[in-house]
Structures are given as structure tokens and as C-alpha cells.
N, C-alpha and C positions, 0 to 999 in steps of 0.2 A: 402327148406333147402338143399336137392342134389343137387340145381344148383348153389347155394351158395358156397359149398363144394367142388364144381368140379370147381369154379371159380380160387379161393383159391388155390388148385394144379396147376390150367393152371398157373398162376401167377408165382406162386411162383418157377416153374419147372427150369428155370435157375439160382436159389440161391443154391449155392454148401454148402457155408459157411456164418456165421454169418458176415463177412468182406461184404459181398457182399449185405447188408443189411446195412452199416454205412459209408464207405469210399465213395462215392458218392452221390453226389445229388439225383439221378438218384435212386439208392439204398434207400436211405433216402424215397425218393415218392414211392417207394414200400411198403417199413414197413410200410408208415402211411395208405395206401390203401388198405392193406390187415388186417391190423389192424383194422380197419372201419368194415371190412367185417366178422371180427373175435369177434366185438363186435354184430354183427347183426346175427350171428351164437348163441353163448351166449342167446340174447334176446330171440330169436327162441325156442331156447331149454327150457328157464325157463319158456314161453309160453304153450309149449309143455307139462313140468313138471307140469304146473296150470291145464289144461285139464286132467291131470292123475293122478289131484287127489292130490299131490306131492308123487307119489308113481314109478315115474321113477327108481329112484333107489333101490328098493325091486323089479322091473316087470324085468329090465335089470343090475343086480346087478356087471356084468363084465367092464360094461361099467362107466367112472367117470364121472357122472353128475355131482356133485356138483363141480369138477377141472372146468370144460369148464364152470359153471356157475359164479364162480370165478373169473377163470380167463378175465370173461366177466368186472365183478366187477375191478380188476385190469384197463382193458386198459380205463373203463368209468370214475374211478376214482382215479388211480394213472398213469394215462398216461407214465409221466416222470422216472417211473421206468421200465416200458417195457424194458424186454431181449431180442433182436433178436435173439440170442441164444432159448433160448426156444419160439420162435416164430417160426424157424426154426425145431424144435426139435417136434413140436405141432403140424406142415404141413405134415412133414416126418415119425411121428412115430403113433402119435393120432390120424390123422382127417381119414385116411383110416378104422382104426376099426372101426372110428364114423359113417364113411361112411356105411360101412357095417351096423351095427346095425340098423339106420335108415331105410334100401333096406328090411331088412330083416321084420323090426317093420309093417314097409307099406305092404307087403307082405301079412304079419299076420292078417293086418285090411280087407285088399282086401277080403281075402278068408272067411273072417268070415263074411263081410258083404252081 
């Protein structure tokens, strides 16, 4: 999932604005590529969520599980509604805490095992 995450930044590091995600083709095979990758983040997590019980969000209550599980739900099954706005919004605001919480979770498991 971290490398998935970190894939998703590298990618997306040249997108200033939501423009830069639709006025080209070029832009266009971005969205749908990190989109791809946005759903397999999603997956990961409800995975994630089934090993723990569904108890992810009582263990990491700051963090919104059920948004990125959602939102997984959104791009698998209303494709055509996808925001690049908040797909933007998702890369630059969410996935770095998500980032964290996961470095931190793994950490947690590390040391107890």
C-alpha cells in the first residue's frame, strides 16, 4: 500500500490544478491511471479493514476509512462521476495522513511482534 501511495504523489506531483487533469489527452490518461490506482488503494484498505475485524475505524478513529472506502466504491462504480477536483484534493490533502497512519500502524505491528 506505501508503494502504491507513494506512486500516486510521484504521479500526480505535476498536477497544480484540476485543468491540468481534463484539458488534455495527456491529462486525461492521468486521471484514469491514478484513478486505477486510487481504486486499488480502496481495495487494499477494505482488505485491510476485513483483517481487523472491521474495526479500522474504532483502532484509527482520525483517520476516514469509510471516505477512501467510498470513494473506492465511487470510481468502481460511478466512474463517469469522478471530480478531478477532489481527486486532486484526495492526493494533496488525504493520501499523506493516510500515508502516515499506515508508516505509523506498521510500526505498531513491527514492534509488538
Amino acid at each position: 500500500m506505501l508503494s502504491l501511495m507513494d506512486s500516486l504523489r510521484q504521479r500526480m506531483a505535476p498536477v497544480q490544478k484540476e485543468a491540468d487533469l481534463q484539458d488534455s489527452d495527456a491529462g486525461r490518461l492521468l486521471l484514469d491511471a491514478v484513478c486505477m490506482q486510487y481504486l486499488a488503494l480502496g481495495e487494499a484498505v477494505k482488505q485491510l479493514d476485513k483483517l481487523t475485524g472491521n474495526t479500522l475505524q474504532d483502532q484509527v478513529p482520525e483517520q476516514d476509512w469509510k471516505g477512501i472506502m467510498g470513494f473506492r466504491d465511487v470510481l468502481a462504480h460511478q466512474y463517469f462521476n469522478v471530480d478531478p477536483r477532489q481527486v486532486l484534493w484526495i492526493t494533496q490533502e488525504a493520501l499523506p495522513s493516510l500515508r502516515e497512519t499506515l508508516v505509523s500502524m506498521l510500526a505498531t505491528m513491527t514492534s509488538s511482534s
